[in-house]
MDAnalysis code that builds the backbone (N, CA, C; Angstrom):
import MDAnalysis as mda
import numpy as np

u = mda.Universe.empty(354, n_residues=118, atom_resindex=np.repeat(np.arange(118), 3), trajectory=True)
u.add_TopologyAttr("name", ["N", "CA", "C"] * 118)
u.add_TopologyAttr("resid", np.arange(1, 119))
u.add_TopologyAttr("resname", ["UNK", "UNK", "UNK", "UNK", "UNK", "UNK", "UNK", "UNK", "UNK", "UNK", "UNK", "UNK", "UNK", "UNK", "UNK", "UNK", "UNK", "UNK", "UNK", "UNK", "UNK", "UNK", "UNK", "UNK", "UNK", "UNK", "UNK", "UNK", "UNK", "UNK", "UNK", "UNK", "UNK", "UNK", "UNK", "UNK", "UNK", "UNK", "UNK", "UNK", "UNK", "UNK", "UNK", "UNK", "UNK", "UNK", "UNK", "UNK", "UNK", "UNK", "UNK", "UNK", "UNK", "UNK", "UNK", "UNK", "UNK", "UNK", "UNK", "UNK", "UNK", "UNK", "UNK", "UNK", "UNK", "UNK", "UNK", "UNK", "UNK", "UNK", "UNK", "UNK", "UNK", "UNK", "UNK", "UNK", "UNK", "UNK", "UNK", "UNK", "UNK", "UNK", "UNK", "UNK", "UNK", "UNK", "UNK", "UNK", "UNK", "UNK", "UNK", "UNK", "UNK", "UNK", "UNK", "UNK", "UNK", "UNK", "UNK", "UNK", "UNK", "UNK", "UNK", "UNK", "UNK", "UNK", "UNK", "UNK", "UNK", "UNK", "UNK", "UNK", "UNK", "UNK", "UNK", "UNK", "UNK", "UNK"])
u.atoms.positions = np.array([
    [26.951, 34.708, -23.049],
    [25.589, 34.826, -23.506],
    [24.866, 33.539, -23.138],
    [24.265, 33.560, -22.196],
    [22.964, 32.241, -22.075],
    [21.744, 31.872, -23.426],
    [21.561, 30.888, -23.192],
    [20.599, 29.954, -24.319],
    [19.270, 31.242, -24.331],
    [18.397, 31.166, -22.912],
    [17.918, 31.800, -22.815],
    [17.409, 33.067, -23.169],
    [18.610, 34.165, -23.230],
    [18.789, 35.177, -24.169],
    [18.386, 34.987, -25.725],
    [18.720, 34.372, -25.675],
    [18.401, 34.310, -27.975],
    [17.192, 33.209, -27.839],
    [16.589, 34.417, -28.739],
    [15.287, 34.417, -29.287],
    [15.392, 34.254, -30.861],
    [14.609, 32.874, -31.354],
    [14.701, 32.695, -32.961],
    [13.311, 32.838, -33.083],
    [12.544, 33.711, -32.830],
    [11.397, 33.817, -33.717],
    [11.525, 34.800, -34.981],
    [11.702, 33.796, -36.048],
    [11.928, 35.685, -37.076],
    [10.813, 35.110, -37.996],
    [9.173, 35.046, -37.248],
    [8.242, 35.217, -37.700],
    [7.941, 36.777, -38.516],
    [8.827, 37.575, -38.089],
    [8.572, 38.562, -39.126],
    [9.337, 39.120, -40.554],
    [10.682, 38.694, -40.455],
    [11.137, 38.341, -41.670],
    [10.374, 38.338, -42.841],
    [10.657, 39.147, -43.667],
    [10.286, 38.743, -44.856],
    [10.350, 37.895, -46.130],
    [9.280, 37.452, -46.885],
    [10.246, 36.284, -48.141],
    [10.905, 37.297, -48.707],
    [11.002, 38.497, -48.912],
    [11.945, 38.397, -49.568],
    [13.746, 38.635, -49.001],
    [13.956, 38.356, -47.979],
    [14.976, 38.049, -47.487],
    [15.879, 37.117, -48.070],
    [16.928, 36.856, -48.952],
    [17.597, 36.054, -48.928],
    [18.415, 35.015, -48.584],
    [18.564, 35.739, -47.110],
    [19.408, 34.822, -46.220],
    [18.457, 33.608, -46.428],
    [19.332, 32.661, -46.084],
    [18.941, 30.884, -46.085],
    [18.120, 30.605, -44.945],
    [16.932, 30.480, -44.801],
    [16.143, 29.992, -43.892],
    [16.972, 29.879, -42.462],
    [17.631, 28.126, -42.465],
    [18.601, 27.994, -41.730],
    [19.891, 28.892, -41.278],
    [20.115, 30.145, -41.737],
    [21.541, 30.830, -41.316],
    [20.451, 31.956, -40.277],
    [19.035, 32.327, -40.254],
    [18.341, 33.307, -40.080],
    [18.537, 32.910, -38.402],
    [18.211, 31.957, -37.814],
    [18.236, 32.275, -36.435],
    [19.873, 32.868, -36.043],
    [21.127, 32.544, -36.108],
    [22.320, 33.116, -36.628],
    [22.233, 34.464, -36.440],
    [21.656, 34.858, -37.659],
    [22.012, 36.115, -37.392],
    [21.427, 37.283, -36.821],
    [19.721, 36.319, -36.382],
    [19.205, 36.912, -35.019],
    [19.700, 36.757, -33.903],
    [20.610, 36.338, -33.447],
    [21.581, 35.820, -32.398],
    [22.876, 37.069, -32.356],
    [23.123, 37.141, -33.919],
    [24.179, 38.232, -33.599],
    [23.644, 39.499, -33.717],
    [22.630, 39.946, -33.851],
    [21.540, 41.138, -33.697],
    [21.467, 41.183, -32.335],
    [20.903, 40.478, -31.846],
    [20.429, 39.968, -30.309],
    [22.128, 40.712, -29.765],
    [23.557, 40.019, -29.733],
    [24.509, 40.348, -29.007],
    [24.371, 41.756, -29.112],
    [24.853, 42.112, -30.437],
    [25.343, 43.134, -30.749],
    [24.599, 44.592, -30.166],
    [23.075, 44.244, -29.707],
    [22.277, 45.035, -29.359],
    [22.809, 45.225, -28.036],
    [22.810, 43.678, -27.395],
    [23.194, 44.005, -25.741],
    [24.619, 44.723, -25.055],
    [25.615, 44.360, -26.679],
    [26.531, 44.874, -26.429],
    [26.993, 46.751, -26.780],
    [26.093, 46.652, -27.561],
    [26.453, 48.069, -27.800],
    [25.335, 48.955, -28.305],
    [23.849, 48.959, -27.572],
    [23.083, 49.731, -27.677],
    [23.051, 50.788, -26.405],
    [23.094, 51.794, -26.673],
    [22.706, 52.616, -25.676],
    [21.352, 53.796, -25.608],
    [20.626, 53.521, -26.799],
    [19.445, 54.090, -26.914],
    [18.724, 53.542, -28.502],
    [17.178, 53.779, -28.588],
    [16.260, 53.100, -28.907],
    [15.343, 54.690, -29.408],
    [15.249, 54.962, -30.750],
    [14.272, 55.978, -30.850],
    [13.619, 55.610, -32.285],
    [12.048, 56.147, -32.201],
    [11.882, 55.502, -33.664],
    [10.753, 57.207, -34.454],
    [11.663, 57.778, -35.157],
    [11.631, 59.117, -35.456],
    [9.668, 59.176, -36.787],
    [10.104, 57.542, -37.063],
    [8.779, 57.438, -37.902],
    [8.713, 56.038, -38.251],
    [7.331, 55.818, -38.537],
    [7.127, 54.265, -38.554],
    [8.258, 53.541, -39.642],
    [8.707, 54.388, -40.743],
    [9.856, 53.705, -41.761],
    [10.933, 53.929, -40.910],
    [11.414, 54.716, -39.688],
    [12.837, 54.950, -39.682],
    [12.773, 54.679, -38.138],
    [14.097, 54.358, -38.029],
    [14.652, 53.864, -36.618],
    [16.108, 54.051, -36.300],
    [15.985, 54.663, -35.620],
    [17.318, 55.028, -34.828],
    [18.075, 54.706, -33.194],
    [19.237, 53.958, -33.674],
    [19.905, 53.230, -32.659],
    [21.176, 54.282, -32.284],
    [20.940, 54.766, -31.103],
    [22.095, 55.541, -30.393],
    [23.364, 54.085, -30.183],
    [24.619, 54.523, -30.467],
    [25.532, 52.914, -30.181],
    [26.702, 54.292, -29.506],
    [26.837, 52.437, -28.677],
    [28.545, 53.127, -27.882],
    [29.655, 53.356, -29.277],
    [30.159, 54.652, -29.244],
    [31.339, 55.155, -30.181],
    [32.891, 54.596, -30.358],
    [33.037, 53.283, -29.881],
    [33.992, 52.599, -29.864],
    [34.118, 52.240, -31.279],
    [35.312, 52.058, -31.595],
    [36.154, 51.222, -33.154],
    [35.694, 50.012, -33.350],
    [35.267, 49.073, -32.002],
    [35.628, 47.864, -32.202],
    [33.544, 47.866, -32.559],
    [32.774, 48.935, -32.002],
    [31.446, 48.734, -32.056],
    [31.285, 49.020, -33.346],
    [32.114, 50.424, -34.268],
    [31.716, 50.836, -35.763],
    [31.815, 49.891, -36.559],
    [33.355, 48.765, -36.282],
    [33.756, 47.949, -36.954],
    [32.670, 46.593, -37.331],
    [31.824, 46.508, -36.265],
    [30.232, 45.264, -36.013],
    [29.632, 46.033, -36.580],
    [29.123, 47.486, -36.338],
    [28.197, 47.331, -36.980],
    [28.148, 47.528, -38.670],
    [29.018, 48.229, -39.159],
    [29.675, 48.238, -40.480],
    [29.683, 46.580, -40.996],
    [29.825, 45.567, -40.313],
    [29.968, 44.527, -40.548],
    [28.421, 43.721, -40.629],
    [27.998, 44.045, -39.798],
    [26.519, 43.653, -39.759],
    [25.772, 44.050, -40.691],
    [25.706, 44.993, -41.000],
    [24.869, 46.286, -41.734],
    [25.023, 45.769, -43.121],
    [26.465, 45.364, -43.626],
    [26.781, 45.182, -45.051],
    [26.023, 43.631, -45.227],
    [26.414, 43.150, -44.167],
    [25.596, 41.540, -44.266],
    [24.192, 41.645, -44.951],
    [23.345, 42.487, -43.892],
    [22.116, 42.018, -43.760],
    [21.742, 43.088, -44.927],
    [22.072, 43.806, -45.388],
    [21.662, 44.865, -47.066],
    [22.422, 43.494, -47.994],
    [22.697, 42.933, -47.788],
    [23.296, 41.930, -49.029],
    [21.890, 41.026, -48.987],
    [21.413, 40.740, -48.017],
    [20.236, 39.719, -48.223],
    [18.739, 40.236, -47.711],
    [18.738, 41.538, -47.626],
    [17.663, 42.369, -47.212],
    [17.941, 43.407, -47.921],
    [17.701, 43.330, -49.180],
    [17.974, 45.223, -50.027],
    [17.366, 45.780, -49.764],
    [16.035, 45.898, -49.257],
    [15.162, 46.790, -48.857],
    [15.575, 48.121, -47.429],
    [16.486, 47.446, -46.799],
    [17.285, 48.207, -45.681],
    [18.139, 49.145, -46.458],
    [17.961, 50.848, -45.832],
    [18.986, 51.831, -46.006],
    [19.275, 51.566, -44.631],
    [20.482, 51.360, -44.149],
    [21.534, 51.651, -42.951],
    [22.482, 52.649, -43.210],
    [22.335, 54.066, -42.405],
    [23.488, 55.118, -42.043],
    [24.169, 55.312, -40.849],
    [25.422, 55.020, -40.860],
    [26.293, 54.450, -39.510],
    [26.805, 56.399, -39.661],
    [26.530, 56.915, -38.303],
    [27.511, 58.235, -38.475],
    [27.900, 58.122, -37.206],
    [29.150, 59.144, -36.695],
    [29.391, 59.886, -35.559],
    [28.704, 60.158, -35.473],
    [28.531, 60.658, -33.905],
    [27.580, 61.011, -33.109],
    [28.504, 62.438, -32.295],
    [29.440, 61.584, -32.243],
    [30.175, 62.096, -30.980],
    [31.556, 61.638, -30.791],
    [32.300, 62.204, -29.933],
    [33.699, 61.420, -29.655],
    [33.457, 59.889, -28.981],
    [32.244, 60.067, -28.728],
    [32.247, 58.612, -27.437],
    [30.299, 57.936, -28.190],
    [30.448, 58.248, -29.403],
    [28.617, 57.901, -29.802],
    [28.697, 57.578, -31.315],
    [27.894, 56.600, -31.549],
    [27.692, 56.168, -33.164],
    [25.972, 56.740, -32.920],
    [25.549, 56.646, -34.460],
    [24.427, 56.769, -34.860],
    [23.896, 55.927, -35.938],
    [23.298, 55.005, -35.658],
    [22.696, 54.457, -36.894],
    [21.140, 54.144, -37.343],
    [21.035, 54.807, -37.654],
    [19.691, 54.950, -38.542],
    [19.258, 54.209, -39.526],
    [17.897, 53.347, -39.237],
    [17.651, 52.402, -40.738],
    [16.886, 52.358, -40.800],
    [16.128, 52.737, -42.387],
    [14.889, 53.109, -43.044],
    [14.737, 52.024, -43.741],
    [13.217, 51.624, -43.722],
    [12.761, 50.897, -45.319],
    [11.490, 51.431, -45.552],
    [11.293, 50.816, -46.919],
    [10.015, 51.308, -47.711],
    [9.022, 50.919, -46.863],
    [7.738, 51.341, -46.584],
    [6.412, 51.395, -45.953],
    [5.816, 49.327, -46.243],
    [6.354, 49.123, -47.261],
    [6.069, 47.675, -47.467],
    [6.832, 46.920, -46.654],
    [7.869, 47.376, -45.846],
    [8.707, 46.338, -44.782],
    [8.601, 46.904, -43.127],
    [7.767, 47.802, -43.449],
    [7.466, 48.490, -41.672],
    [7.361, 47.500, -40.549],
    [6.823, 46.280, -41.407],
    [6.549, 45.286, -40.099],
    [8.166, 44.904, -39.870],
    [9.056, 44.648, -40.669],
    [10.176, 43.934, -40.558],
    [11.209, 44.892, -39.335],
    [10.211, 46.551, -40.341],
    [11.614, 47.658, -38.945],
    [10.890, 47.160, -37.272],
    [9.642, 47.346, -37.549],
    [9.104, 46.420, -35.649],
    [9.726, 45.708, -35.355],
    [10.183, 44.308, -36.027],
    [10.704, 43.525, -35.238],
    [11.949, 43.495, -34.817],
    [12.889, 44.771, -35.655],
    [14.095, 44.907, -35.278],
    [13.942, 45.673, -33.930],
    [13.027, 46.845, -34.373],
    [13.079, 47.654, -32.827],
    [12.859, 47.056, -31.816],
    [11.584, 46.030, -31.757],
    [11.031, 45.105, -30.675],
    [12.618, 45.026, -29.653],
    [13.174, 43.841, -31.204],
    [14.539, 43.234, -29.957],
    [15.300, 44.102, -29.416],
    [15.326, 45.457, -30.466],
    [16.533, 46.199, -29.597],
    [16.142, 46.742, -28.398],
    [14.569, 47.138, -27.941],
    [13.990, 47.287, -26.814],
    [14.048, 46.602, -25.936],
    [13.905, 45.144, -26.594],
    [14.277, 44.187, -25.274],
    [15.621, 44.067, -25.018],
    [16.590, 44.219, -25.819],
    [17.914, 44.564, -25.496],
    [17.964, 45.174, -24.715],
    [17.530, 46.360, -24.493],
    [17.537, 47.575, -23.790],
    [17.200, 47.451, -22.210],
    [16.363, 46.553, -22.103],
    [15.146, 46.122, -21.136],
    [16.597, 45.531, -20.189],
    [17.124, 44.488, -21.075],
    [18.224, 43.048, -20.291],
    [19.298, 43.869, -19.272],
    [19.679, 45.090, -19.409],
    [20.489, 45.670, -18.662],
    [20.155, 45.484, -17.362],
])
């Protein structure tokens, strides 16, 4: 992963985020990988909800299960639903209340530009 690649603007973050100021670029960094590594589609069904097609690998359910629990520990406002898709496809879908719509943009933003880096 080059410097270049990671982007710490998390001008959209919300206060009420818990994470520690300082851990936030972190774990826009592992958002950032995790996108490049295992996004394979980008759909956004309604301005609260967003849906990430992911490669169906163990080692991808296992990140994002891992990620997901992180960032609902210091972002309660996130519902994340990790499903099959497929033998070879995850699905994860994440909604918030109409008061954090800006926060689902900035997730989609990066995963678009994720998308873009291929």
């Amino acid at each position: 992963m080059s410097d270049q690649q990671i982007t710490t603007d998390n001008s959209w973050m919300p206060d009420a985020c818990t994470l520690p100021t300082a851990e936030r670029p972190l774990r826009l960094a592992e958002f950032d990988q995790f996108f490049r590594d295992a996004l394979r589609g980008v759909e956004r069904p309604s301005a609260q909800h967003l849906r990430l097609r992911l490669a169906g690998t163990g080692q991808v359910e296992e990140a994002a299960r891992d990620l997901t629990a992180r960032e609902s520990s210091c972002c309660s406002f996130f519902a994340f639903d990790l499903t099959r898709s497929g033998p070879e496809a995850l699905t994860l879908d994440i909604r918030v209340p109409s008061a954090h719509v800006d926060v689902l943009d900035g997730l989609a933003d990066r995963a678009a530009s994720a998308m873009g880096t291929r």
